[in-house]
C-alpha positions in Angstrom: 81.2 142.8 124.9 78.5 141.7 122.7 79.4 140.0 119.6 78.9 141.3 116.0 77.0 139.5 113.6 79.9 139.5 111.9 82.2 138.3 114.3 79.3 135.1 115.1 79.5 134.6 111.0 83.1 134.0 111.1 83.1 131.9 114.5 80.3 129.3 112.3 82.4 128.9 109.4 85.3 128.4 112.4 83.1 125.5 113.6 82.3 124.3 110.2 85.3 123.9 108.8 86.9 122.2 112.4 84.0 119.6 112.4 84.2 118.4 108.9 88.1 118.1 109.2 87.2 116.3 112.5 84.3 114.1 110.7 86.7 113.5 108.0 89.2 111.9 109.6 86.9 110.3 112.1 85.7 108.5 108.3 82.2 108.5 108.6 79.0 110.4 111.0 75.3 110.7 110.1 74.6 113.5 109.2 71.1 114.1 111.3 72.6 112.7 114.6 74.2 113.8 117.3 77.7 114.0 114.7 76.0 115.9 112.2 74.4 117.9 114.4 77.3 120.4 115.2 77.2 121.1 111.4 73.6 121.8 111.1 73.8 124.4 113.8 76.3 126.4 112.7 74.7 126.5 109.5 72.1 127.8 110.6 73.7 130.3 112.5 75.6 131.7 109.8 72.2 131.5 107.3 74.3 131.9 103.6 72.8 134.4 101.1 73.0 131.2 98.6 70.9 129.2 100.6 68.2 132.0 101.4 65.2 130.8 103.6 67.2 127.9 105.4 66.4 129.2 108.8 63.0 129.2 108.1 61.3 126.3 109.5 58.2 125.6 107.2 59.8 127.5 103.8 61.9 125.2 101.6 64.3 127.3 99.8 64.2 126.8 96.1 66.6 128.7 94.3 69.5 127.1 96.5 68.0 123.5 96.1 68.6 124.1 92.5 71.8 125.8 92.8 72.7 122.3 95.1 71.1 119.9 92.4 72.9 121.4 89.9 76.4 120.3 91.5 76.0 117.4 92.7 75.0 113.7 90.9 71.6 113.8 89.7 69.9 111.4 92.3 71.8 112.3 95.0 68.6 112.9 96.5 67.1 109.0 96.3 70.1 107.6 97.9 70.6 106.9 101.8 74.2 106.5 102.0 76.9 109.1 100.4 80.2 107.7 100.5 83.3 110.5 99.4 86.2 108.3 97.9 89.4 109.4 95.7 90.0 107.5 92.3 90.3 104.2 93.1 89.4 102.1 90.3 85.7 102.6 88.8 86.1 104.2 86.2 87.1 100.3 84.5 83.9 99.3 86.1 80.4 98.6 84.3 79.1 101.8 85.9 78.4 104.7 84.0 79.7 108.0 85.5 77.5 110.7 86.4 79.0 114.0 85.9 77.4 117.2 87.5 77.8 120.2 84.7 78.2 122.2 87.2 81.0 120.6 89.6 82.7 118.3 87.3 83.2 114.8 89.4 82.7 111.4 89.0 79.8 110.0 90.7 78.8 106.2 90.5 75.3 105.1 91.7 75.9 101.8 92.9 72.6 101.0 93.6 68.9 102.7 95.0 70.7 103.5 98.3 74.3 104.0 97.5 76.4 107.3 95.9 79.6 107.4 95.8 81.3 110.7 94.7 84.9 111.1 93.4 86.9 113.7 95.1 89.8 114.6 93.3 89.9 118.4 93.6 91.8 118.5 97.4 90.1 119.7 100.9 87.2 122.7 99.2 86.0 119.9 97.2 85.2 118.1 100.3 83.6 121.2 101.9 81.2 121.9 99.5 80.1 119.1 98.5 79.8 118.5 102.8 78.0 122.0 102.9 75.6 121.3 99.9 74.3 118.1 101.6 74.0 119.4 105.2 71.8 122.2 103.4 70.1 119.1 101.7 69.0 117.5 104.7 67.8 120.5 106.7 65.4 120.9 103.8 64.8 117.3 104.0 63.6 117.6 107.6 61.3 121.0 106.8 59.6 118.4 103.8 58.9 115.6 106.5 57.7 118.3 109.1 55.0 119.8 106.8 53.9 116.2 105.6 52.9 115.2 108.9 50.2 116.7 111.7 51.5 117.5 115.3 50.3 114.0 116.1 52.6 112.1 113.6 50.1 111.2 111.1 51.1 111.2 107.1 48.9 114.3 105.4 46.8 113.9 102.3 49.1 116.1 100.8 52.1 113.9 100.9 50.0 110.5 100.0 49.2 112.7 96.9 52.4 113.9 96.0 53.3 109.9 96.3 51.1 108.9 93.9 52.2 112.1 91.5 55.6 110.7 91.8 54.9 107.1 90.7 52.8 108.4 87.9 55.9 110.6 86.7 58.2 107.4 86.8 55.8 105.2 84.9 55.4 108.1 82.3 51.7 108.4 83.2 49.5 111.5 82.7 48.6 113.7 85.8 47.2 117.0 86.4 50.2 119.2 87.0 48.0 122.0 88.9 46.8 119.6 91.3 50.3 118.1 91.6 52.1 121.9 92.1 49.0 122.7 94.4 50.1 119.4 96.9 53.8 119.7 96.6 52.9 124.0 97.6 52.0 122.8 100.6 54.8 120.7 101.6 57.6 123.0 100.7 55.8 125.8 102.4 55.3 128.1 99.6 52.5 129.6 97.0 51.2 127.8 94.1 52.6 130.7 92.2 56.2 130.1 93.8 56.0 126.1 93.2 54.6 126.6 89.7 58.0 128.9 89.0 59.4 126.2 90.7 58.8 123.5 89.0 59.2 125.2 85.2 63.1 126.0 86.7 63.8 122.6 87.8 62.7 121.1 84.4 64.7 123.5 82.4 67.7 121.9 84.5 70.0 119.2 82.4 71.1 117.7 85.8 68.2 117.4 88.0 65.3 115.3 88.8 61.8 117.1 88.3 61.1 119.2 91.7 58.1 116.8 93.1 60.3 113.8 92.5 62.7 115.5 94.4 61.1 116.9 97.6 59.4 113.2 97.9 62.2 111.2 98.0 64.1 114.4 100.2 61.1 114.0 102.2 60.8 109.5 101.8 64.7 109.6 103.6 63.5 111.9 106.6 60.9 110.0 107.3 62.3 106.5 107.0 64.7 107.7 109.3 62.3 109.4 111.7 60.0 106.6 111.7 62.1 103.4 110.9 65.4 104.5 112.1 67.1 104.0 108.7 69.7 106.6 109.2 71.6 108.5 106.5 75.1 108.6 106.6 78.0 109.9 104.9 81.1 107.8 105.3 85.0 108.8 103.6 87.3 106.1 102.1 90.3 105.1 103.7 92.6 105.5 100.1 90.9 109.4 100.3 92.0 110.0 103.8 95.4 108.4 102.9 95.6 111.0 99.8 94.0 114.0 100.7 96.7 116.7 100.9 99.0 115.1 99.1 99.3 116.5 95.8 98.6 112.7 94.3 96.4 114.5 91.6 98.1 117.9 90.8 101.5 115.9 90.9 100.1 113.4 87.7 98.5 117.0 85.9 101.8 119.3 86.1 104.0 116.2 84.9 102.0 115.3 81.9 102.4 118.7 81.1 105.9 119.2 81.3 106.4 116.2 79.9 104.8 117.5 76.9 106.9 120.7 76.8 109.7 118.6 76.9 108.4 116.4 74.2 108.0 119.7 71.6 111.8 121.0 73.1 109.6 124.0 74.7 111.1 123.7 78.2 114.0 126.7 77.8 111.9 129.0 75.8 110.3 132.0 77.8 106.9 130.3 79.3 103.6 132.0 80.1 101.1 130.5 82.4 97.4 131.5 82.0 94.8 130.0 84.3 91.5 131.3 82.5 88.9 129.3 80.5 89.8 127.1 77.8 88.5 129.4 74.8 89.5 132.5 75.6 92.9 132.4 75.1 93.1 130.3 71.6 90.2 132.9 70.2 92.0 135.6 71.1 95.4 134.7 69.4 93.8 132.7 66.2 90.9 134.8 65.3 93.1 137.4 63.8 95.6 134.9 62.6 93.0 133.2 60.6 90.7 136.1 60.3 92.9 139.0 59.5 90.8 140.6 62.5 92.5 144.0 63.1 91.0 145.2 66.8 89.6 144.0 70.1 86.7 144.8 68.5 87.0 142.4 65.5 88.2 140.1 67.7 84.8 140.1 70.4 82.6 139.6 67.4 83.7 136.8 66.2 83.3 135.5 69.8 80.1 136.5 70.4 78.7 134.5 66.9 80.3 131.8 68.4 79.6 131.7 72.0 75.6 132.2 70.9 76.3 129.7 68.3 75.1 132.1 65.3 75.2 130.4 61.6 78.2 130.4 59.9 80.7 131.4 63.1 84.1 130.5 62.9 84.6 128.5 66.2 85.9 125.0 63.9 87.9 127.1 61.6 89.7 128.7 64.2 89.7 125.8 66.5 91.2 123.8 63.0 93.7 126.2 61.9 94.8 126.5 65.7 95.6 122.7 65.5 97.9 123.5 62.7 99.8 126.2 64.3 101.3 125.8 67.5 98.0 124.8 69.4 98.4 121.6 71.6 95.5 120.3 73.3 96.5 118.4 76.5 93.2 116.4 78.2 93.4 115.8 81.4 93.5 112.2 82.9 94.8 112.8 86.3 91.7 113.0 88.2 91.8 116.8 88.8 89.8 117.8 86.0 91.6 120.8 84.9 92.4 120.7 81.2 95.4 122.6 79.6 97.0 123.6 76.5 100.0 124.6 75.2 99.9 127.4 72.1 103.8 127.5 70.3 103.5 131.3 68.8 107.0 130.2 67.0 104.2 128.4 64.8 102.0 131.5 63.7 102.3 132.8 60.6 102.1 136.1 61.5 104.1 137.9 63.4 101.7 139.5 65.2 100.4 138.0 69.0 96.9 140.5 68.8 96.5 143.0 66.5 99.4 146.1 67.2 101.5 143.7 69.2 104.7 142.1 67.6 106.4 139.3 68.7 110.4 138.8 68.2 111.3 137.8 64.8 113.8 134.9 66.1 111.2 132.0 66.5 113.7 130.6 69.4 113.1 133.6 71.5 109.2 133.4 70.8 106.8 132.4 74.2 105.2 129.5 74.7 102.0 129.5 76.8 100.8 127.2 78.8 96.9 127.8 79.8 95.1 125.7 81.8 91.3 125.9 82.8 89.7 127.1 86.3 91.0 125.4 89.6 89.2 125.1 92.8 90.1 126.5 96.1 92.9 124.7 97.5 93.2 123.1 94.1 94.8 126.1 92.9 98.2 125.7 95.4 98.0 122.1 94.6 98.4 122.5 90.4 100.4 125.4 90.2 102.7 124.4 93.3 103.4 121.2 90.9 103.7 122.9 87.5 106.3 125.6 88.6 108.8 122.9 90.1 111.5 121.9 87.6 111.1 118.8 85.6 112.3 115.3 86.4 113.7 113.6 83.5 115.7 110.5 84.9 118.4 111.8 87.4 118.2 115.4 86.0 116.0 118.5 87.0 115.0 121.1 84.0 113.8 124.1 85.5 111.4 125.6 83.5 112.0 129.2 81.8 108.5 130.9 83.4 108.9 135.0 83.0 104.9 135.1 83.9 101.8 133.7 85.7 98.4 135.5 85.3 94.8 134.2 86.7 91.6 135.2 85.3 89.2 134.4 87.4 85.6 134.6 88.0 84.5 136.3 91.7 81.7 137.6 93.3 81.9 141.3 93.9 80.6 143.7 96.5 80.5 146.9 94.5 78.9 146.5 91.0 77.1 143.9 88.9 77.5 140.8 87.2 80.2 141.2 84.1 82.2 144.0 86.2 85.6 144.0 86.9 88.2 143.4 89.6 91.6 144.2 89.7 93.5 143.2 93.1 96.4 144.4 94.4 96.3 142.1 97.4 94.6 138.5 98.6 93.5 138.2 102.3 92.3 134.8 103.7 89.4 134.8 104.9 89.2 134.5 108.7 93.0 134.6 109.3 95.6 137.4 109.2 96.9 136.1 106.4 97.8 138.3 103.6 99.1 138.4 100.2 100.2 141.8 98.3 101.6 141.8 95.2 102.9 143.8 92.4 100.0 143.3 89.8 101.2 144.7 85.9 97.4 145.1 84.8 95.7 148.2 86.8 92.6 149.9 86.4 93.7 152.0 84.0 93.9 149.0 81.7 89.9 148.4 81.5 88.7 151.9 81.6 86.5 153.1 78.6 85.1 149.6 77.6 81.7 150.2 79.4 82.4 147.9 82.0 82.2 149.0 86.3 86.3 148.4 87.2 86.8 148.2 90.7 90.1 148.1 92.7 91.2 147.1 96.0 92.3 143.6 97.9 90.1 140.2 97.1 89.1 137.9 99.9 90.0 134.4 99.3 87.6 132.3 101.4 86.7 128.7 102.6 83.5 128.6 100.2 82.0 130.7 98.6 78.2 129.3 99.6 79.3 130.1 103.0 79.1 133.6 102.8 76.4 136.2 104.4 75.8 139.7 104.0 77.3 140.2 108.0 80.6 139.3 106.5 81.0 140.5 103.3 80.0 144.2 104.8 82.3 143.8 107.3 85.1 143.3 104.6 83.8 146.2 102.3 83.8 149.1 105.2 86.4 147.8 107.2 89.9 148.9 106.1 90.8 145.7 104.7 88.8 147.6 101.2 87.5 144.5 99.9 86.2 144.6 96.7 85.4 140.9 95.9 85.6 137.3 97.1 86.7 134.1 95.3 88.2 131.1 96.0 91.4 130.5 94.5 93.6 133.9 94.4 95.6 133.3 97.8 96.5 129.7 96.9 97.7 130.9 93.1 99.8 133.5 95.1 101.6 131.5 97.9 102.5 129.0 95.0 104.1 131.9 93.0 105.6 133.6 96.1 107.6 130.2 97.5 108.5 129.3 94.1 109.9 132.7 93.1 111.2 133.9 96.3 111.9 130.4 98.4 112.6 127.9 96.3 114.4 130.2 93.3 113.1 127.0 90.8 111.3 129.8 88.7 112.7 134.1 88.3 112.2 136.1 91.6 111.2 138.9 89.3 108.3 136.8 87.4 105.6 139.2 86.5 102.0 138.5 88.0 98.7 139.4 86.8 95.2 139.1 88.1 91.8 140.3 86.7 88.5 139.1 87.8 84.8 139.3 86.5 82.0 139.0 88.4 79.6 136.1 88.4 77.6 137.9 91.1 76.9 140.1 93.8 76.0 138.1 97.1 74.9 141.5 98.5 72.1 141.7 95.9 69.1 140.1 96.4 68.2 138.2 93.4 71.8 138.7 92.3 73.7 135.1 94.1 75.3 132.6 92.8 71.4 130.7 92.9 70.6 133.6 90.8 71.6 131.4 87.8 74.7 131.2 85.1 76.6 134.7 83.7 76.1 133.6 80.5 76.1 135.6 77.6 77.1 138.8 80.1 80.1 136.7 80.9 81.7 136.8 77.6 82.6 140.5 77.1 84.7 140.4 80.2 86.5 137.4 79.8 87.7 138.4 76.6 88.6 141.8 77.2 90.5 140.6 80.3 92.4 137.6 77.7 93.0 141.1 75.5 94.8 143.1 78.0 97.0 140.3 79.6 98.0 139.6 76.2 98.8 143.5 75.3 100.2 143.6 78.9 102.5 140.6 78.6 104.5 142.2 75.1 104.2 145.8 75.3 
């Protein structure tokens, strides 16, 4: 039987995912020989909508090199030699950090040749970052391909570009139409296209200008080619040791219990969030400082404030919130997932959101707990940690957690960015393995607010710059009903699930809730995740979604 494209889509990420564990714990390969070589093919094969024109051999794609730059160190591009390692000790060094806005990491340049990368955020951490760089290099090859003739020979073009370059870093003048009109024809595009290009890349707060870029991109393929100066990628030992481990989520859940503990919070009823780290406080202070009496009330104020208008209220709520309950817990563990803690025994009014009371005896009051966005295998990692009892000394103090509800940002196969998705169900992505669940929010819930709701299961996958149309189709008309894909949902629910019904350290009857908004549509041309940020369209969503668990949580 002939294969599907679908079925060849799911057999690449297969490959993928085996030869990076295999590279991994091999601890180092280059990434251009005959080691990387298995990864370069099967990403080709399974061509991702995020990274567009990769299979073309003369076409460097642009939007996905930015999407790339934008999560990894700014530089990344210069250096030879990538080496992966976990927390070990730099942060006391001279080196400054370098953090990418986008993937929050620590990165160290050690010097002109050497990266190294912090990976604290568990095994998807390590694939995309793997996946962005082995898309990196194939670009880098294309770049060395078109600067050269079929005989070998270096192209005016390039020595151009060289000299552009040098310019740029000694803050010298040049003609940028002449510049756009070389560098055109080494990424393989129009001078329109490259002119586009360029204006994007220096809008960008973590990259490199785009010619500096595709020269030095281009400088490491063909000092390799030419001079045999390979790039590599190497893993730490201490990494390889850790990895898995829980080392990270273990040091986040503790010095959060420990500060329940701290406040005497641990037996009142607890209510774990994982959304953003605004939503949440807005949407319980605004009217408690405000006097705001609907949702309404309550998404204006956020708007002024999310655009930054004159005269919003984001310090006066973020002030009084410090004065009433609200506990802002950092986080120095390494996993970079900040929390907080919001005592509604401290509010002055009785009131949770407008129309919703809250018991009049303080000690029956909740606590919640909200901590920000996790990634991938992250999730199982935190919230595996954070629902275990306590360890104080020889005793174990289960905490009292009656809820756990993710808002989460996906990309959706229906509607449009800012739409809505409310799962009953998470499959993993090419397994059989399945998670449904009783979810207390429904449809229902979000009708009427002019946003698209859609309902059905969510696909958790390996990455989500992995995906292709093939596959997501195949998910959408098949009977699994898919209606989205993220990365997190599955590994939130097998964490509830073995707490709740295994290990009995939290109720077996905890109430769940799940709501997603879409970031994007990978089906959509134009509409990826290298489409750009949600911004402002991202707002409505998440608040409304922070407004319904609330009203769903107390009703």
């Amino acid at each position: 039987m002939k294969r599907t494209r679908a079925q060849e889509s799911r057999a690449a990420i297969e490959r993928l995912y085996i030869t990076m564990r295999h590279l991994f714990t091999r601890g180092s390969y280059k990434p251009m020989g005959v080691s990387g070589e298995s990864l370069v093919q099967s990403l080709m094969v399974l061509s991702p909508e995020i990274y567009g024109t990769i299979t073309n051999p003369e076409k460097v794609e642009l939007d996905g090199l930015l999407y790339v730059m934008e999560r990894l160190p700014r530089g990344i591009e210069e250096c030879r030699l990538v080496r992966l390692i976990s927390r070990e000790g730099l942060e006391t060094s001279h080196l400054s950090p370098i953090v990418p806005p986008k993937r929050k990491r620590n990165c160290y340049r050690l010097d002109e040749q050497v990266m190294y990368v912090e990976m604290t955020r568990g095994r998807s951490d390590i694939y995309d970052i793997l996946t962005h760089l082995t898309f990196l290099y194939i670009e880098s090859n294309k770049i060395y391909n078109n600067s050269t003739d079929p005989k070998g020979k270096i192209s005016l073009n390039w020595t151009m570009l060289e000299d552009v370059v040098k310019k740029e870093s000694a803050g010298e003048d040049f003609d940028r139409e002449a510049a756009a009109a070389y560098l055109s024809h080494l990424i393989g595009r129009t001078f329109e296209e490259t002119v586009a290009a360029v204006d994007k890349f220096e809008r960008s707060s973590n990259s490199n200008s785009l010619f500096s870029i595709v020269y030095h991109m281009g400088k490491l393929a063909l000092e390799e080619a030419k001079h045999n100066h390979d790039r590599e990628i190497s893993f730490s030992a201490t990494l390889r040791e850790r990895i898995g481990h829980h080392v990270y989520g273990e040091l986040w859940a503790n010095k959060i219990k420990m500060t329940l503990d701290k406040l005497d919070l641990l037996k009142r009823p607890i209510h774990v969030i994982s959304a953003n780290l605004h939503s949440v406080l807005n949407t319980i202070y605004a009217p408690q400082k405000l006097g705001s009496k609907t949702y309404e009330d309550i998404e204006k104020v956020v708007m002024d404030i999310s655009v930054n208008a004159k005269g919003n209220h984001g310090k006066a709520i973020y002030d009084y919130a410090t004065k009433h309950g609200f506990v802002d817990i950092p986080d120095e563990s390494g996993t970079n997932i900040g929390a907080q803690i919001i005592d509604t025994a401290l509010l002055e009014k009785a009131e949770i959101i407008p129309g919703i009371e809250l018991p009049k005896e303080k000690e029956k009051r909740p606590v919640f707990v909200v901590m920000d966005y996790a990634f991938g295998e992250q999730a199982y990692e935190c919230f595996d940690e954070l629902l275990k009892p306590y360890k104080k000394g020889d005793k174990e103090l289960p905490l009292n957690i009656v809820s756990t509800s993710i808002m989460g940002k996906a990309g959706i196969l229906y509607g449009g960015k800012g739409d809505l998705m409310i799962p009953d169900a998470h499959v993993f992505e090419g397994t059989a393995d399945n998670y449904p669940f009783k979810n207390e929010l429904k449809k229902s819930d979000f009708e009427g607010f002019g946003l698209g709701v859609y309902s059905g299961s969510m696909v958790t996958v390996l990455g989500t710059s992995l995906q292709n149309k093939d596959i997501l189709k195949y998910f959408m008309e098949s009977s699994w009903n898919a209606v989205g894909l993220e990365m997190e949902g599955a590994h939130y629910q097998k964490a509830i699930q073995s707490a709740s019904k295994i290990r009995k350290s939290i109720k077996s009857n905890v109430k769940v809730l799940y709501a997603y908004y879409a970031s994007d549509n990978p089906l959509e041309t134009g509409s990826t995740l290298a489409s750009g940020a949600l911004g402002m369209e991202g707002v409505r969503p998440t608040y409304l979604i922070t407004y319904k668990i609330l009203e769903k949580l107390f009703m």
